[in-house]
C-alpha positions in Angstrom: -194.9 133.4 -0.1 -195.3 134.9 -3.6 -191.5 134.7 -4.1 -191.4 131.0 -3.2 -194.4 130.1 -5.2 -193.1 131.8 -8.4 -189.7 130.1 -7.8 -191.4 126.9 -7.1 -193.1 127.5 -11.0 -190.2 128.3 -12.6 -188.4 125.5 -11.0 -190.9 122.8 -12.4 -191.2 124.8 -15.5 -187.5 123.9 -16.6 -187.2 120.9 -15.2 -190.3 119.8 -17.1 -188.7 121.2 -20.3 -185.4 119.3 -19.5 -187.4 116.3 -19.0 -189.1 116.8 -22.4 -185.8 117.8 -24.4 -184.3 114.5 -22.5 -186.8 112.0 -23.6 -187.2 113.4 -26.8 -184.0 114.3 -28.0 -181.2 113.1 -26.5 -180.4 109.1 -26.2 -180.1 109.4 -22.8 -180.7 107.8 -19.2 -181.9 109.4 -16.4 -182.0 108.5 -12.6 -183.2 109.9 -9.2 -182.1 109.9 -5.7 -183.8 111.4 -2.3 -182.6 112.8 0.8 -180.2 114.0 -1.3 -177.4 110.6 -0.3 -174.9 110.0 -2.9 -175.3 106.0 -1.5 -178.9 106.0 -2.4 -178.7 107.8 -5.9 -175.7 104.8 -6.5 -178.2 102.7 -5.3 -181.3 103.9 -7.6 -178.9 104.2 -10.7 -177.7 100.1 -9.7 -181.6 99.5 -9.5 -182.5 101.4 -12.9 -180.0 99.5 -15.0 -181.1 96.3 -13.1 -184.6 97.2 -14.8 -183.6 97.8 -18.2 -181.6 95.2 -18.5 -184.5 92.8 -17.7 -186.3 95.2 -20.1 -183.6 94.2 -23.1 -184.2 90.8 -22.2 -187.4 90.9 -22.4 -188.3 88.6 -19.3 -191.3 86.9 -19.8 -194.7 88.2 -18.3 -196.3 85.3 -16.3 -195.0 82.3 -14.2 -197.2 79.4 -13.7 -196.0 79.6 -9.8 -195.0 76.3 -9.1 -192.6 76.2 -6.2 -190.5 73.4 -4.5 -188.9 73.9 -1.4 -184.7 73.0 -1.5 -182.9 71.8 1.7 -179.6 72.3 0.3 -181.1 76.2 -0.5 -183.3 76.6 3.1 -186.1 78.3 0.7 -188.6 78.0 -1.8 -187.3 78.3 -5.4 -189.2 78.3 -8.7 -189.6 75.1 -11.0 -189.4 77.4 -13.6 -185.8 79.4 -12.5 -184.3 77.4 -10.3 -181.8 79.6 -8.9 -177.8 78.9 -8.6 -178.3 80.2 -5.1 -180.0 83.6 -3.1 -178.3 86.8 -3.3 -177.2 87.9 0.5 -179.9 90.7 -0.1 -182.3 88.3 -0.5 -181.5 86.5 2.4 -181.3 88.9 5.0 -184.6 90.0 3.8 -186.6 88.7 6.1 -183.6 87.9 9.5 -183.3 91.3 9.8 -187.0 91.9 10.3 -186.6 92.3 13.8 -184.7 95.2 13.5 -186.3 97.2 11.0 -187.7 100.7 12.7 -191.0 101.3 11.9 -193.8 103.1 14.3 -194.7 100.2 15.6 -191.7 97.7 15.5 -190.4 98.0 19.4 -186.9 99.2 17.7 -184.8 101.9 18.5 -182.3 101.3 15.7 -182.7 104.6 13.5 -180.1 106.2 11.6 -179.1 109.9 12.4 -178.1 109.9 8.9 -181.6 109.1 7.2 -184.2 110.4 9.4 -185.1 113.6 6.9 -185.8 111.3 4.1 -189.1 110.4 3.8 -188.4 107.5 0.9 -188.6 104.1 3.7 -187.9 103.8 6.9 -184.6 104.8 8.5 -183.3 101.2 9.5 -179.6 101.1 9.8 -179.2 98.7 7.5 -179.1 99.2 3.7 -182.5 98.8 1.8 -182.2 95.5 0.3 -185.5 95.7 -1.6 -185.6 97.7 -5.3 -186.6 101.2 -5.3 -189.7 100.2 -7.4 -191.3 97.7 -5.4 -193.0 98.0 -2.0 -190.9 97.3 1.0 -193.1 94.5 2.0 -194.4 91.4 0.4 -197.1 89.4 1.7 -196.0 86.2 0.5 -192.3 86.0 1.9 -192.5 82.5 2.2 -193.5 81.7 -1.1 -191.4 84.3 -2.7 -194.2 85.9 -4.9 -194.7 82.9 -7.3 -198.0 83.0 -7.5 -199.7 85.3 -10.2 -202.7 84.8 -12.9 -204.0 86.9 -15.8 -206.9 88.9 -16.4 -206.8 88.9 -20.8 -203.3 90.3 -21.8 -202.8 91.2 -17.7 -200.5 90.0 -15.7 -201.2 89.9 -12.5 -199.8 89.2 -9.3 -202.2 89.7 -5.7 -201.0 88.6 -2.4 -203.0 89.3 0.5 -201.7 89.4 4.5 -204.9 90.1 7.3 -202.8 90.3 10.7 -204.1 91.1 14.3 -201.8 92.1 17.0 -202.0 92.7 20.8 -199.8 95.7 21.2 -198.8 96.2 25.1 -197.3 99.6 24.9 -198.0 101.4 21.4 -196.0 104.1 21.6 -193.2 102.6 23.9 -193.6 104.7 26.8 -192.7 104.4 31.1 -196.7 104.1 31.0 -197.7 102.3 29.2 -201.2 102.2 27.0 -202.3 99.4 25.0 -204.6 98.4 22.5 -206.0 95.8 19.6 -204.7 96.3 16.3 -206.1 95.1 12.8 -203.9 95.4 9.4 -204.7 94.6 6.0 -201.9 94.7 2.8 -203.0 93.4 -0.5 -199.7 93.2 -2.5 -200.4 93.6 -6.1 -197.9 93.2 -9.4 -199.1 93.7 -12.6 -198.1 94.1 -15.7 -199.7 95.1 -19.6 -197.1 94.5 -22.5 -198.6 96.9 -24.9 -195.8 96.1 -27.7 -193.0 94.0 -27.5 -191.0 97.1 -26.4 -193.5 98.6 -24.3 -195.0 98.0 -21.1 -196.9 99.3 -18.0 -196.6 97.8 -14.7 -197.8 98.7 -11.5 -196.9 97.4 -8.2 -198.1 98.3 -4.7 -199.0 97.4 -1.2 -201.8 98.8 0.8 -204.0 98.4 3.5 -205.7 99.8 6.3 -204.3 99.6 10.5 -207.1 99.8 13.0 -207.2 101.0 16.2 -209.5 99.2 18.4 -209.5 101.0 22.1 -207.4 103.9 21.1 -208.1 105.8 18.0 -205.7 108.8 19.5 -202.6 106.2 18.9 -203.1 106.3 15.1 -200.8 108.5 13.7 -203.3 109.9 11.2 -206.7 109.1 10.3 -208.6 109.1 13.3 -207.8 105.1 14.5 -207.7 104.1 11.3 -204.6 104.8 9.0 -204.3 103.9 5.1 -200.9 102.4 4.4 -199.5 103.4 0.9 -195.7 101.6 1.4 -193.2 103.0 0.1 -191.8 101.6 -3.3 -195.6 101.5 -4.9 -195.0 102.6 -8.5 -196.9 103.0 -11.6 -194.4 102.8 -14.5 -194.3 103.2 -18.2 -191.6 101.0 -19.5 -190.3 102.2 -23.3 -187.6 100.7 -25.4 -186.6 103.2 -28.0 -183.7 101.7 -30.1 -180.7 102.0 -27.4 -182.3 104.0 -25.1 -184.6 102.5 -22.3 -187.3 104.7 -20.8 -188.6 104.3 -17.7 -191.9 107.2 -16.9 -192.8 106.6 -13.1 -194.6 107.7 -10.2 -194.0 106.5 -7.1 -196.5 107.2 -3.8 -196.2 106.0 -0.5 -198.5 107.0 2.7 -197.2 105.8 6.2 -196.3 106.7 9.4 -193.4 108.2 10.2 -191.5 109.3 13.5 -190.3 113.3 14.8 -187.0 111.3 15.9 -184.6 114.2 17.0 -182.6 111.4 18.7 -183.4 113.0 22.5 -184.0 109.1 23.8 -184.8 105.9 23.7 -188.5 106.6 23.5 -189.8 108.1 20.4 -193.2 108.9 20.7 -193.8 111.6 18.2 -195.3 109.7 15.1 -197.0 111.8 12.2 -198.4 110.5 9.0 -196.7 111.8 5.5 -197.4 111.2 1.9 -194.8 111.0 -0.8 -195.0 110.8 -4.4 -192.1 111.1 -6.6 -192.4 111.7 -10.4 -189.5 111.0 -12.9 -188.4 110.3 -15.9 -185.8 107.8 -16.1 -183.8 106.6 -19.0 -180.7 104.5 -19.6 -178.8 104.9 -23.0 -176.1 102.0 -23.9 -173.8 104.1 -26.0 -171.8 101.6 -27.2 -170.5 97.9 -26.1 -168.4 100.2 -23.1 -170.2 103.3 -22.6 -173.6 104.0 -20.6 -175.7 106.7 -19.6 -178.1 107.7 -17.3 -180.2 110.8 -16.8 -182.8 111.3 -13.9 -185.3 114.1 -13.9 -187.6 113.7 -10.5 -190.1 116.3 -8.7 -190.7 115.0 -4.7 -193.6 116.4 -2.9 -193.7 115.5 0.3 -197.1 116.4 2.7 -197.4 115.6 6.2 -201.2 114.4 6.9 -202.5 115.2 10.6 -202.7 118.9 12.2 -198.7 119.1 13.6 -195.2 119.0 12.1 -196.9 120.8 9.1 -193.0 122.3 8.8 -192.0 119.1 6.9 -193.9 119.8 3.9 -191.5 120.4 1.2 -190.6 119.7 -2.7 -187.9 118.7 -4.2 -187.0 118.7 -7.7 -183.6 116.8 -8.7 -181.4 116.2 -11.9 -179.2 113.0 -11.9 -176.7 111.8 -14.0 -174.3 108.8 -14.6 -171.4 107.6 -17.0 -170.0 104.4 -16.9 -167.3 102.4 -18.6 -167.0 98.7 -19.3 -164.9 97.8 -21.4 -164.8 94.1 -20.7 -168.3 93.3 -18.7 -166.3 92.7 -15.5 -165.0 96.0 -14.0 -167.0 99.4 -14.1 -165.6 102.9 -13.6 -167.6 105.8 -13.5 -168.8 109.3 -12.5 -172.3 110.3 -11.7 -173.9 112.8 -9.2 -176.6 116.0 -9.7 -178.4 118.7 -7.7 -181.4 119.1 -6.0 -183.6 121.9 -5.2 -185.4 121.9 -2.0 -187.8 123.8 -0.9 -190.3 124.1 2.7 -193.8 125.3 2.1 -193.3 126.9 5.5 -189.7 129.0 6.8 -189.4 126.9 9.9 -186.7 124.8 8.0 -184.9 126.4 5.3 -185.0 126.0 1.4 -181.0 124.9 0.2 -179.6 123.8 -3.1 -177.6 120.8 -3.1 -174.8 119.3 -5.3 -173.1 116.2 -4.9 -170.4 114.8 -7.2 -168.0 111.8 -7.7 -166.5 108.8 -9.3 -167.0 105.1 -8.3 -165.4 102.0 -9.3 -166.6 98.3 -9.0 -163.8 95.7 -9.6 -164.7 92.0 -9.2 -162.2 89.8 -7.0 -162.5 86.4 -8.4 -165.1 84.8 -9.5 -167.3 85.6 -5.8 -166.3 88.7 -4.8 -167.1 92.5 -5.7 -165.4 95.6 -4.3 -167.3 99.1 -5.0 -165.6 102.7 -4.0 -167.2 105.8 -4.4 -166.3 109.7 -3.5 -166.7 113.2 -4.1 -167.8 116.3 -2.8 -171.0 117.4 -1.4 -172.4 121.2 -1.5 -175.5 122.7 0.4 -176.2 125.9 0.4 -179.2 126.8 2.7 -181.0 130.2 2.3 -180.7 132.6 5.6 -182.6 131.0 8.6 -186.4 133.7 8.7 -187.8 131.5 12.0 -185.3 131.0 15.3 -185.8 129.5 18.3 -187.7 128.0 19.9 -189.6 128.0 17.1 -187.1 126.8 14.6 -184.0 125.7 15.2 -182.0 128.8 13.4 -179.4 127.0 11.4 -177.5 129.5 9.2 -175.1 126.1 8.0 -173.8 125.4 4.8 -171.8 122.4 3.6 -168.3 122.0 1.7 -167.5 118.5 2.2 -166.7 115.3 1.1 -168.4 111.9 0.9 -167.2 108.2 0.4 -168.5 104.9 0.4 -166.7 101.4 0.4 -168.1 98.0 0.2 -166.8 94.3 -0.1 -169.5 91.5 -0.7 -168.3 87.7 -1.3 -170.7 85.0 -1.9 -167.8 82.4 -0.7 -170.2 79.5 -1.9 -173.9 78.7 -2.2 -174.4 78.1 1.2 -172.3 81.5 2.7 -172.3 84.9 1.9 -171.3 88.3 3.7 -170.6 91.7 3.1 -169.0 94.7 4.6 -169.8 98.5 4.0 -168.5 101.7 5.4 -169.3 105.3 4.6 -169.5 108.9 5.1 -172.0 111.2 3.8 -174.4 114.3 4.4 -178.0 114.3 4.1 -180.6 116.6 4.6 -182.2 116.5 8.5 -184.9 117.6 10.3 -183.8 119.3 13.3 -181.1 121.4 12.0 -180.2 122.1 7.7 -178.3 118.4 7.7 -176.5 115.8 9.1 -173.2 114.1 8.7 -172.7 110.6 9.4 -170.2 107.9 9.4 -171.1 104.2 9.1 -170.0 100.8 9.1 -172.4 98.1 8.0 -171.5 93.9 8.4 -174.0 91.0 7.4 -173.4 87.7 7.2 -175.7 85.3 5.9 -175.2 81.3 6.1 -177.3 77.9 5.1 -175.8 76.3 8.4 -177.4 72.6 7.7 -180.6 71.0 5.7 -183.5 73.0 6.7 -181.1 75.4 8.5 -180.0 79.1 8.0 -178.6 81.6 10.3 -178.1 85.5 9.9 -175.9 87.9 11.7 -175.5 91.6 11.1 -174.0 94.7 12.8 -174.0 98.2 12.5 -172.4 101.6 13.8 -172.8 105.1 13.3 -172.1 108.3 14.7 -173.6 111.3 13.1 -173.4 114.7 13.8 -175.9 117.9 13.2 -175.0 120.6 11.4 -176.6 123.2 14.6 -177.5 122.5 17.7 -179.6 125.5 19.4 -180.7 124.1 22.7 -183.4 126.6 22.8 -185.2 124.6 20.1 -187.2 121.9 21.9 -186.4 119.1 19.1 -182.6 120.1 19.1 -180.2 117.4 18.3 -176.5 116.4 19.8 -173.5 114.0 18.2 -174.5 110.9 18.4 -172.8 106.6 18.7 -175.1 104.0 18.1 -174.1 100.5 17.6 -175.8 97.1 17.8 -176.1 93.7 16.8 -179.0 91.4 15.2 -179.1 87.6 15.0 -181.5 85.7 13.1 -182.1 82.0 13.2 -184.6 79.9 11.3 -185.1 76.2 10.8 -187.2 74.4 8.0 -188.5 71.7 10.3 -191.0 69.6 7.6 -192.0 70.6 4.1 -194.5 73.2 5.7 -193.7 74.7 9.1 -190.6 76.6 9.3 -189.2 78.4 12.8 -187.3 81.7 13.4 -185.9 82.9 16.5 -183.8 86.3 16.9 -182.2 88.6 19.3 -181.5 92.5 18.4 -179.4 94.7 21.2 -178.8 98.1 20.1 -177.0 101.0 22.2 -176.6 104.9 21.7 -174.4 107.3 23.4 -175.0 111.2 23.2 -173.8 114.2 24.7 -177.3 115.4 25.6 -178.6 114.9 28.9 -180.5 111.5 28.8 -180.3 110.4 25.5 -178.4 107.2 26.2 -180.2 104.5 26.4 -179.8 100.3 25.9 -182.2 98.2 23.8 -182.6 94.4 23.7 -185.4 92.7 21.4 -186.3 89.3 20.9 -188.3 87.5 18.6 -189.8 84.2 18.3 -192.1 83.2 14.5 -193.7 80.4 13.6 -194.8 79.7 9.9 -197.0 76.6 8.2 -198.6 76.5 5.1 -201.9 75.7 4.8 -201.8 75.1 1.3 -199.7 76.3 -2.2 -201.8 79.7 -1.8 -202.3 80.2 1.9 -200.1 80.5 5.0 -200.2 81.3 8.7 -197.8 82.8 10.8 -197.8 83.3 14.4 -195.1 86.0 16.0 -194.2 87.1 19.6 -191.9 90.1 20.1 -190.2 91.7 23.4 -188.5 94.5 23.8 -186.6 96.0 26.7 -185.3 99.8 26.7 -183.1 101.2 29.6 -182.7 104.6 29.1 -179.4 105.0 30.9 -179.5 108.0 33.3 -182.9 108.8 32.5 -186.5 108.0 33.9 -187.5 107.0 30.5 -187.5 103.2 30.6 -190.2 100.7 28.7 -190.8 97.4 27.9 -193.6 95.9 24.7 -194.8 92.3 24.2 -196.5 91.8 20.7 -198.0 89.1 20.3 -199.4 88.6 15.7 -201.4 86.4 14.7 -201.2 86.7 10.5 -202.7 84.7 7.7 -201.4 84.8 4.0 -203.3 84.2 0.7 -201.8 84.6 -2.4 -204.6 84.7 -5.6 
């Protein structure tokens, strides 16, 4: 334990000289990525840019919050910025709620490939929301309009009180119920010290409560403090070309021991995260960019058990792109990560990934994007076996790519197609190798009309597989299918329906099982602040040659208020 300690100092030690010779002396930009996915540190670096770029433009602080709504549109838009039209991101936001795993969703929809990254939750689907803003608003209907200041403070609050009747918790063949209070206050703000200087902060958090059943809380003994993921207090800094951005981003949530065994996963454990970087982005000239990332990831797991997923990781980042004309980008970027378990049930690795990418528009309404390179772990000697660890003396030499098509054919339709392979790191063997395919489709269908549809498939594979270890892992299929519906039926009640099936196949003994979910919500604003929303969900889970079957009704009841 000395050894690792020592190596954990020296570690931080040069990183937090790189990250002091990097903001201090080179004009450079620098980016960060977790569970170690060359998709998500394209992803971050996308996001990063995004953010300086606003920062160049120096986008005002405040919004007076007016907001109409737009048939044409099927949403809310802003007197102020009337958009052309929504990004598909943006509106498949909130259609593909249904099927976004979280502890207590009802879905089974998981990715193999993302399950060891403690960053969001490991939903099929791509993360649509940016890496520094919570996951969840609590003003989706008004689309975060609202804001007021407190002197030279900008300030944005929104804030969501739900109660839910929860008729299985933790989706089990008997099933226990319970009551279940949550708070979220959403807060934006934002302090523009200088003209080239700001601090922001943005966060959401709350409390769940347990009524009748403290022991279903994951941690805190029937009640849990949400942190969600994306909270992030940032020092924005312009210095000539180079944009600075110093953050820290925390989360606190459940999260779920899914080793993929079935349909059921029960094991749920709280974890804390907070990721500190430095992050700059340094327009060379009118073609060249780059960006540097220096980031230290601790990750703790709160609660007595699974104490073996504490870990840190500290990662450097880079990428260089070309642009000669504004319109097509080519570019390399990649980095290594050093990864380490406080405890030698799971073993410490180095990690380096590598590539080049190129985005090409097609027209004037579509974008292509292809990425590749090579991915190298190197895990230390497994010290723990089974069944007390799962023994894994892997290492990886591969390869990754990534390939995506999005076309916004007009303002009503837009769709997009993504397919991948990649490594990552895992927690029931040293990592896990996945390919993916992603589709989405997103459509205003008629006035006050608007229709989503989505499907995904993946089959990932374990490095190890020791069936002696009780959370060992097999190949896996899943694929599934989400439809979303909602209807704007007067200026202030809007309807959604939806319907989620999902399906995995795996070569361990009773891991298949069949999922369908429905959805029904109901929406009305009470006034330009406040909203209520009422939500029914049902869920259905056949584990296929197994005694493991369930069902869940929820049934929310949620009011919005947005200061």
């Amino acid at each position: 334990m000395l050894i690792k300690h020592s190596r954990t100092a020296a570690i931080s030690s040069f990183l937090l000289g790189c990250t002091l010779v990097a903001s201090f002396l080179m004009p450079s930009g620098a980016n960060a990525q977790f569970g170690v996915s060359p998709s998500q540190t394209s992803n971050f670096f996308n996001d990063f840019r995004s953010r300086a770029s606003q920062m160049k433009k120096g986008t005002q602080a405040a919004r007076s919050g007016d907001v109409v709504y737009d048939y044409e549109k099927g949403a809310y838009v802003s007197q102020e910025d009337q958009e052309g039209f929504q990004s598909l991101q943006q509106l498949l936001r909130s259609d593909r709620e249904i099927s976004q795993p979280s502890v207590r969703s009802g879905s089974s929809a998981f990715a193999a490939r993302a399950v060891g990254d403690y960053t969001s939750y490991s939903g099929q689907y791509s993360q649509a929301l940016s890496y520094f803003a919570p996951t969840y608003t609590s003003d989706p209907f008004l689309s975060g309009k609202r804001n007021m200041r407190l002197g030279p403070v900008n300030i944005g609050l929104g804030l969501y009180q739900g109660f839910e009747y929860n008729s299985n918790v933790q989706r089990t063949p008997v099933p226990v119920s319970d009551f279940i209070s949550s708070t979220l206050l959403n807060v934006s703000a934002n302090y523009r010290l200088t003209q080239n200087n700001v601090l922001s902060f943005t966060a959401g958090i709350g409390v769940d409560h347990y009524f009748n059943h403290p022991e279903l809380a994951s941690y805190g003994g029937g009640t849990m403090l949400n942190l969600l993921p994306g909270s992030t207090l940032a020092f924005d800094i312009k210095a000539g070309p180079v944009y600075i951005t110093i953050y820290d981003r925390m989360s606190m949530r459940p999260a779920v021991n899914n080793a993929f065994v079935g349909g059921n996963n029960t094991a749920s454990f709280g974890v804390f995260q907070n990721d500190f970087g430095v992050a700059a982005n340094w327009q060379i000239n009118s073609a060249w960019a780059l960006a540097l990332n220096l980031t230290n990831t601790i990750s703790n797991v709160l609660g007595g058990a699974n104490q073996q997923f504490n870990r840190t990781m500290n990662s450097i980042h880079a990428s260089l792109t070309y642009s000669p004309t504004a319109t097509w980008i080519l570019g390399t970027e990649g980095g290594v990560s050093l990864l380490e378990y406080d405890q030698p049930t799971l073993n410490d690795a180095t990690m380096f990934n590598w590539g080049l990418f190129v985005s090409i528009p097609l027209g004037k309404s579509t974008t292509m994007k292809l990425a590749g390179g090579v991915q190298i772990f190197e895990f230390e000697d497994p010290v723990v076996l089974a069944p007390l660890g799962p023994g894994d003396a892997t290492d990886l030499n591969g390869y990754y790519y990534t390939f995506s098509l999005t076309n916004q054919l007009n303002a009503r339709f837009s769709h997009t197609l993504s397919i991948g392979h990649e490594s990552s790191i895992n927690l029931a063997s040293n990592f896990i190798t996945a390919d993916f395919v992603n589709y989405g489709l997103s459509m205003v269908a008629w006035k006050g009309g608007r229709f989503s549809l989505s499907g995904y498939f993946e089959h990932a594979e374990p490095s190890f597989t020791n069936p002696a270890f009780p959370g060992a892992q097999s190949d896996i299929s899943q694929y599934g299918v989400d439809f979303y519906y909602t209807h704007q039926l007067t200026s202030k009640l809007r309807l959604g329906t939806g319907y989620h099936f999902g399906r995995a196949d795996s070569v361990a003994v009773g891991a298949d099982f069949d999922q369908h979910g429905f959805s029904f919500d109901l929406n009305y604003i009470l006034s330009a602040k406040a909203g209520i929303n009422f939500g029914y969900r049902y869920f259905i889970t056949d584990s296929r040659g197994a005694n493991n079957d369930s069902t869940q009704s929820r049934v929310i009841l949620g009011f919005n208020y947005n200061f």
